[in-house]
matplotlib code that plots the C-alpha trace (Angstrom):
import matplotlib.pyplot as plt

x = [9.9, 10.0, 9.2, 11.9, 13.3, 15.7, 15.7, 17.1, 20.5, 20.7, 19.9, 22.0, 20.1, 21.7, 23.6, 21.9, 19.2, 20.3, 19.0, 15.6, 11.6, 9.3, 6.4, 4.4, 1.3, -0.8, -3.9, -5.8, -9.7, -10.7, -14.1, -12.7, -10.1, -8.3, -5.0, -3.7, -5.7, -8.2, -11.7, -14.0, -16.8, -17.9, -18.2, -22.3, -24.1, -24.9, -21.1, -20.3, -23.3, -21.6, -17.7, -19.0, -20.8, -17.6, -15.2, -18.1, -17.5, -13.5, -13.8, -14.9, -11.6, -9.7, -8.1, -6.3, -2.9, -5.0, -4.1, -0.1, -0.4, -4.1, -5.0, -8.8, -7.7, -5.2, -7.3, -10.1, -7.1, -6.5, -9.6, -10.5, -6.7, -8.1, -5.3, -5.4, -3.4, -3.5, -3.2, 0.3, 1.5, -0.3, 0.8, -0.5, 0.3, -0.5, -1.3, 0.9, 3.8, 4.6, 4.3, 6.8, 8.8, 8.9, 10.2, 13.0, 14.1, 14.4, 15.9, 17.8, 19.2, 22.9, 24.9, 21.9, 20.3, 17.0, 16.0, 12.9, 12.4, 11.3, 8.9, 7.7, 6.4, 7.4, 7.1, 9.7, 13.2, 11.4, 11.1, 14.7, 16.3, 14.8, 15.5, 19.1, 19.2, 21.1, 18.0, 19.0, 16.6, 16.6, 14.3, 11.4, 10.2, 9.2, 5.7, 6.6, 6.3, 8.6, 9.9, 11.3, 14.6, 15.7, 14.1, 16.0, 19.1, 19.4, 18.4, 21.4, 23.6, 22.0, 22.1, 19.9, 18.7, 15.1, 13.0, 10.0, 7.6, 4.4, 1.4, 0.1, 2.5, 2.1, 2.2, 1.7, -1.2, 1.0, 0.4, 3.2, 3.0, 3.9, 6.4, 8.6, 8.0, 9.3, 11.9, 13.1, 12.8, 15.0, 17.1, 17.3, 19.6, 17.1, 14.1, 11.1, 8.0, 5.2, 3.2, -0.4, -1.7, -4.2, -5.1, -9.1, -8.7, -7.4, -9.3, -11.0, -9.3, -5.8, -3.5, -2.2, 1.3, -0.6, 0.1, 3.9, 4.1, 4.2, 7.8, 9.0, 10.0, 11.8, 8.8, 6.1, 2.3, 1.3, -2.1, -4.0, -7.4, -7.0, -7.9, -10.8, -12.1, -12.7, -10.4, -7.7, -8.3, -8.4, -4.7, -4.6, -2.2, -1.5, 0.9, 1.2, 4.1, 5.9, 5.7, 9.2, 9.2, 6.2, 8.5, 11.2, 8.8, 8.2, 11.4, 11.6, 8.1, 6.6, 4.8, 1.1, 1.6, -2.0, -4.5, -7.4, -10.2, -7.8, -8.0, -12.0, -12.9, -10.8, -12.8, -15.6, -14.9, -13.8, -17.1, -18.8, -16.5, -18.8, -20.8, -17.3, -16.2, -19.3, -18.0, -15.0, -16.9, -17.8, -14.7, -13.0, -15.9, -15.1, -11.5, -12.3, -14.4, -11.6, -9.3, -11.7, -12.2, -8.4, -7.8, -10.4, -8.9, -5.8, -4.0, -2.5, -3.8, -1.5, -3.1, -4.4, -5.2, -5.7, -7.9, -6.3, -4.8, -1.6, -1.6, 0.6, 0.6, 0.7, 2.6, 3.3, 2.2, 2.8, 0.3, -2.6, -2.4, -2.5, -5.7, -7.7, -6.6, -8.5, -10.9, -11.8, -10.1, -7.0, -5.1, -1.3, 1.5, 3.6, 7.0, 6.9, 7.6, 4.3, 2.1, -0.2, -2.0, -5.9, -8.0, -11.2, -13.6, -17.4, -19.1, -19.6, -16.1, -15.2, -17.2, -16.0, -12.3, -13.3, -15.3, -12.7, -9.8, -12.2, -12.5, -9.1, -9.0, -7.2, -4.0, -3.3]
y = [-19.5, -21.5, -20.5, -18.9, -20.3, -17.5, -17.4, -14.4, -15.7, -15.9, -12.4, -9.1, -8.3, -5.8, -7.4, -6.2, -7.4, -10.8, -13.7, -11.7, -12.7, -10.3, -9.4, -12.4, -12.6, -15.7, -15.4, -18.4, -18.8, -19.7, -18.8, -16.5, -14.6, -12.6, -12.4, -9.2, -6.0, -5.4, -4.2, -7.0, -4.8, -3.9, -0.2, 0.7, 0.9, 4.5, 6.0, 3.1, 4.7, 7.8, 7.5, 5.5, 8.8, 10.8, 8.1, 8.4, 12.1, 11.6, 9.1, 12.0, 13.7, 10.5, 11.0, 14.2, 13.6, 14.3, 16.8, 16.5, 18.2, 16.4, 19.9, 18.8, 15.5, 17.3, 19.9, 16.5, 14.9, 18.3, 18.9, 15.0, 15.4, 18.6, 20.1, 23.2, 21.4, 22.7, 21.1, 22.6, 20.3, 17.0, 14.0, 11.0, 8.0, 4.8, 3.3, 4.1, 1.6, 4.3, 7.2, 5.3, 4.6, 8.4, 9.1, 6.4, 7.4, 11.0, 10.9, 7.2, 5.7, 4.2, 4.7, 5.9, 4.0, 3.6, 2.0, 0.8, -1.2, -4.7, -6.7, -4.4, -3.8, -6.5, -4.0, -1.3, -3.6, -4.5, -0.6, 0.4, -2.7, -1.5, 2.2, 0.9, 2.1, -0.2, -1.8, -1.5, -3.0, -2.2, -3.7, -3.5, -4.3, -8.0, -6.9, -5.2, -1.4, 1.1, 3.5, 7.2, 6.8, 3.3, 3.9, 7.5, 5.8, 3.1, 5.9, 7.8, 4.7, 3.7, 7.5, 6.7, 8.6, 7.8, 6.3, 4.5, 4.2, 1.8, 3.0, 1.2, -1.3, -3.6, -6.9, -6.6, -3.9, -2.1, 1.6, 4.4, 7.4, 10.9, 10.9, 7.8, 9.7, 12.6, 11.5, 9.7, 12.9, 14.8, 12.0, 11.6, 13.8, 12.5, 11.9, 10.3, 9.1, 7.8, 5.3, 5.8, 3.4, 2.1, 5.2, 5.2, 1.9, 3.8, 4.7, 7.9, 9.7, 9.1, 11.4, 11.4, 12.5, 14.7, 17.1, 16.9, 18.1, 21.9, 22.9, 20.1, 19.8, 16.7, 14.6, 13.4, 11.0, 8.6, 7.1, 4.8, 5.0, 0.8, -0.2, 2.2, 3.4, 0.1, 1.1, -1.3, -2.1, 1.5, 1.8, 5.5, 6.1, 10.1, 11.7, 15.1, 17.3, 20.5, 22.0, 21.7, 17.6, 17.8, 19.5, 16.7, 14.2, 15.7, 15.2, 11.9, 11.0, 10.3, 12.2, 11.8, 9.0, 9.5, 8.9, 10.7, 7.7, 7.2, 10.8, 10.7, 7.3, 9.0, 12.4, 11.1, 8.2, 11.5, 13.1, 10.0, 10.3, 9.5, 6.6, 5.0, 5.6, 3.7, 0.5, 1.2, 0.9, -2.7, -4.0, -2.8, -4.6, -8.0, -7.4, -7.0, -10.0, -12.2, -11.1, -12.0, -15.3, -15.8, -15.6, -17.7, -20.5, -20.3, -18.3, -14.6, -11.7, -8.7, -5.7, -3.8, -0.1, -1.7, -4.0, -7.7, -9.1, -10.9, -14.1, -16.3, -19.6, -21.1, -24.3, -25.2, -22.0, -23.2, -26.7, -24.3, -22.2, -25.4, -26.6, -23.7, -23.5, -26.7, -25.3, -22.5, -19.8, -18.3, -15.9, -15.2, -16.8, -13.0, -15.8, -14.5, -17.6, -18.9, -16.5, -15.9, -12.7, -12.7, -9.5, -8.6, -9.1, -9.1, -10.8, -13.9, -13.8, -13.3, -16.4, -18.2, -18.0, -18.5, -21.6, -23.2, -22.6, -23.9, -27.1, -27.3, -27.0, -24.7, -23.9, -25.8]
z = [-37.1, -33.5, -29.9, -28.3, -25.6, -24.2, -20.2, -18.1, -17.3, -21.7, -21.8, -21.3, -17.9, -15.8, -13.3, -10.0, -11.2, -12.0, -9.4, -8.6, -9.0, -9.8, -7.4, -7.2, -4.7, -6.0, -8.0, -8.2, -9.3, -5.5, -4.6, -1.5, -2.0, 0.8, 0.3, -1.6, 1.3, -1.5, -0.8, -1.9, -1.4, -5.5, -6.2, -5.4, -8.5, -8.0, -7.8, -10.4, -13.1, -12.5, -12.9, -16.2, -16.8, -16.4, -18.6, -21.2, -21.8, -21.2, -24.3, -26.8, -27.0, -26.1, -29.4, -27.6, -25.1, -21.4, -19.0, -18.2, -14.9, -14.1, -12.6, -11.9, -10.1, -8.1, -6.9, -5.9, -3.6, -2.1, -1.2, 0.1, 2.1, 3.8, 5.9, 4.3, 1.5, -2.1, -5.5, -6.1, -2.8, -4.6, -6.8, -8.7, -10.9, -11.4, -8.2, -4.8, -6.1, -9.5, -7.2, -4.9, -8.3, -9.0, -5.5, -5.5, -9.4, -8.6, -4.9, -4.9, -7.8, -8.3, -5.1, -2.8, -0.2, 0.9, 4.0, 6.4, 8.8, 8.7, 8.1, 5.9, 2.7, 0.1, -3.0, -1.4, -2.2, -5.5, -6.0, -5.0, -6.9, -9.6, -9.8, -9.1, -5.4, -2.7, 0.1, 3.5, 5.8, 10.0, 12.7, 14.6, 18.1, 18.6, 18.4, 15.3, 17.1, 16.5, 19.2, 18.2, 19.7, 18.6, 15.1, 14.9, 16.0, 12.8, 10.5, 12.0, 11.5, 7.9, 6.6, 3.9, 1.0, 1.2, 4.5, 4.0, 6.5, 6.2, 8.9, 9.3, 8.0, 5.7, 6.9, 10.0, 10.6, 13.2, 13.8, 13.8, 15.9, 14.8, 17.8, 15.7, 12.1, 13.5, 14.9, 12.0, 9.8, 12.3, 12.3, 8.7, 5.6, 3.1, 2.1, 4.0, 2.8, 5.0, 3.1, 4.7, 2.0, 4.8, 6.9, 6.4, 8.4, 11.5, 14.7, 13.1, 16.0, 14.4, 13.2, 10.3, 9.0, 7.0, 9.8, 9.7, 6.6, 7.1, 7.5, 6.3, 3.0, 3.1, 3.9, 1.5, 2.7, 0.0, -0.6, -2.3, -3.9, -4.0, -0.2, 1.3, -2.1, -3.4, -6.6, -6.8, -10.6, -11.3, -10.3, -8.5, -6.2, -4.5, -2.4, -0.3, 0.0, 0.0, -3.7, -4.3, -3.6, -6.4, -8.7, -8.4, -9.0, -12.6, -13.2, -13.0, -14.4, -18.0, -20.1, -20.0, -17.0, -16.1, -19.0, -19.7, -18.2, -15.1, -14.5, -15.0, -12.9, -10.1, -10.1, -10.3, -7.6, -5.3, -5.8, -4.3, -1.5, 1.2, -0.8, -1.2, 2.0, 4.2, 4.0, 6.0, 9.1, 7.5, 6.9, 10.3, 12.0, 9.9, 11.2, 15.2, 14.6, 12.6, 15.4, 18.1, 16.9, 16.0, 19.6, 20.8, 18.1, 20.3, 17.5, 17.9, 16.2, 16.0, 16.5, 12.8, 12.0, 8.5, 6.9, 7.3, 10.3, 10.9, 13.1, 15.0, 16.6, 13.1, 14.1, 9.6, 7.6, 4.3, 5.7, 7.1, 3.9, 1.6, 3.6, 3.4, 0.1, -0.4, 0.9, -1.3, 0.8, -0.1, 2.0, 2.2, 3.8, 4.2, 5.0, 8.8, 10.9, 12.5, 10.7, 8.2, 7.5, 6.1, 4.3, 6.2, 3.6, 3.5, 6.3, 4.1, 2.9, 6.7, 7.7, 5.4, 6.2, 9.7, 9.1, 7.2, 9.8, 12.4, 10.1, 10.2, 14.3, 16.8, 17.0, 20.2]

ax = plt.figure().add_subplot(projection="3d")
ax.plot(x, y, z, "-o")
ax.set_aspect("equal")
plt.show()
C-alpha cells in the first residue's frame, strides 16, 4: 500500500476546530535550553534511587488496573498543601494541563465560556477549543497587573463559565493578589480556577489562594509537580478544592487516568519534599541575576514570582531569538511585541544566555 497523504482540511474534523495548530513550543537539540519554565536542575541521585525504589515495587502488580481514586497520592498532596486540607478536597492527572481539561469538560463545554485575562497562558484557549467551550479573552494593566475592580468588572461583563487565573502568570511572571482573586470570584456565576503552577517561586511570604478556598466552593488552586519539583517528564499535575468540585471532576475523567508508576514516582518524589525543594532558592537567585543584568544591557525585565523573566526593549524579537539561537541558546519568543521571555536555569545555563546576548550587544 502507499503513504497516505490525507491533510486536515481532507478529513471530517470538527468544524471549530478547523484552521487551528496544536501547541507547539520548539524543541531543538541546542546545548542550552530555556525556553519551556522547566527545572534544568536533574532530580539528586538520592530522591531519584528512591522513587526508582518505589516504581520497582509498583511494577510487581503492574499487571493489576492501579488505584482509581489514587488514595495514597492524594493524601501526599494534602499533606505537602497544608492548610488543613484533606485528601477528599484533592485532585490529580496527568500534568496541570489534564487537570485543567477535566475542569473545562465538566464546567464549560458547547455554549459556555471561559475567560482570562491576557497575555496569559497559551495552553488555556488550546484547552477550551478543545472541550468545545467559546475563549473570551479580557486585559491587563500595561505592566501586565491586574487590579480587583477593573478585573471584577470584565468578569461581570464576560459572565463566563469558568475564570482562569495564572499567578503568577505565565508569560509574564506577574503576581496576583488575593484582593484581585477575590474579587473576581465574587464577581463571577462560575467557576474559577487559580493556576498557581509557579507558587514555590514566590517570595516565601506569599499567600497563596490556598487560603480562599474555605467557603468557597466555586473556586479550585492547581499545581504542578513540573516546575519546583524538577518533574516535568513525570507529567503530575494537582489541584485543591471543595469536595463537591472533586466530585465533578470524576465525572468528567477516565478511568484509571493515573497509572500505577505515575502514582509511585509522585509519592515517592513527595516524600523527598525538602531534597527536591532546595534548589528553589537556586533558580530564584539565577532569575534576580538574569534580571539584574537584563537591565544593565539596556533591556527591561518585568518583574517574576516565577522562574523565567520576560523582557522588553527587544527592538526584532524574532532576529535576537535567531542569533542566540546560533548560538546554542534557545529561549522563547512568547509573540509579545518587543519581548522575549528566558527560564532561569543553572548558573552555567544562566551565564550562558547572558554571555551570548551580551555577544549580541545591548539593547540601545
Amino acid at each position: 500500500m502507499g503513504r497516505v497523504t490525507a491533510s486536515l482540511a481532507d478529513l471530517p474534523l470538527r468544524d471549530d476546530l478547523r484552521g487551528l495548530t496544536p501547541y507547539g513550543a520548539p524543541q531543538a537539540p541546542l546545548p542550552i535550553a530555556l525556553n519551556v519554565n522547566e527545572n534544568t536542575h536533574p532530580v539528586p541521585d538520592a530522591v531519584a534511587s528512591d522513587i526508582l525504589d518505589d516504581i520497582a515495587v509498583a511494577l510487581r502488580d503492574v499487571n493489576r488496573y492501579p488505584d482509581r481514586e489514587f488514595t495514597a497520592l492524594r493524601e501526599g498532596f494534602a499533606g505537602y498543601l497544608g492548610h488543613g486540607l484533606e485528601a477528599e478536597q484533592i485532585w490529580a492527572g496527568n500534568g496541570s494541563n489534564e487537570v485543567l481539561q477535566h475542569i473545562l469538560q465538566a464546567f464549560g463545554g458547547p455554549g459556555r465560556t471561559a475567560f482570562s485575562f491576557a497575555p496569559t497562558y497559551s495552553m488555556y484557549p488550546l484547552i477550551a477549543q478543545g472541550t468545545g467551550a467559546t475563549w473570551v479573552a479580557g486585559t491587563r494593566q500595561p505592566d501586565y497587573s491586574l487590579t480587583p475592580d477593573d478585573a471584577a468588572a470584565q468578569v461581570e461583563r464576560a459572565d463566563p463559565d469558568v475564570v482562569l487565573l495564572c499567578a503568577p502568570n505565565n508569560p509574564t511572571g506577574t503576581p496576583l493578589s488575593l484582593d484581585v482573586i477575590d474579587a473576581v470570584y465574587e464577581a463571577s456565576r462560575g467557576v474559577v480556577v487559580v493556576d498557581e503552577a509557579y507558587q514555590e517561586f514566590a517570595p516565601r511570604d506569599a499567600a497563596s489562594a490556598l487560603t480562599l478556598l474555605d467557603g468557597r466552593p466555586r473556586l479550585a488552586v492547581s499545581r504542578t509537580m513540573s516546575k519546583a519539583f524538577a518533574f516535568a517528564g513525570a507529567r503530575v499535575g494537582y489541584l485543591a478544592a471543595d469536595p463537591a468540585f472533586i466530585d465533578a471532576l470524576r465525572l468528567v475523567r477516565l478511568p484509571y487516568h493515573l497509572s500505577a508508576l505515575t502514582q509511585a514516582a509522585a509519592i515517592a518524589a513527595l516524600r523527598n519534599a525538602e531534597v527536591m525543594l532546595g534548589m528553589v532558592e537556586e533558580i530564584v537567585d539565577q532569575r534576580d541575576r538574569i534580571s539584574a543584568t537584563l537591565e544593565a544591557l539596556g533591556y527591561t525585565p518585568h518583574e517574576s514570582w516565577s522562574n523565567f523573566v520576560l523582557f522588553g526593549g527587544v527592538s526584532d524579537p524574532r532576529a535576537v531569538w535567531q542569533q542566540l539561537y546560533d548560538r546554542g541558546v534557545l529561549i522563547r519568543d512568547v509573540g509579545i511585541p518587543g519581548h522575549l521571555r528566558v527560564t532561569a536555569g543553572t548558573e552555567a545555563e544562566s551565564t550562558a544566555f547572558l554571555d551570548a546576548l551580551a555577544s549580541i550587544g545591548s539593547a540601545s
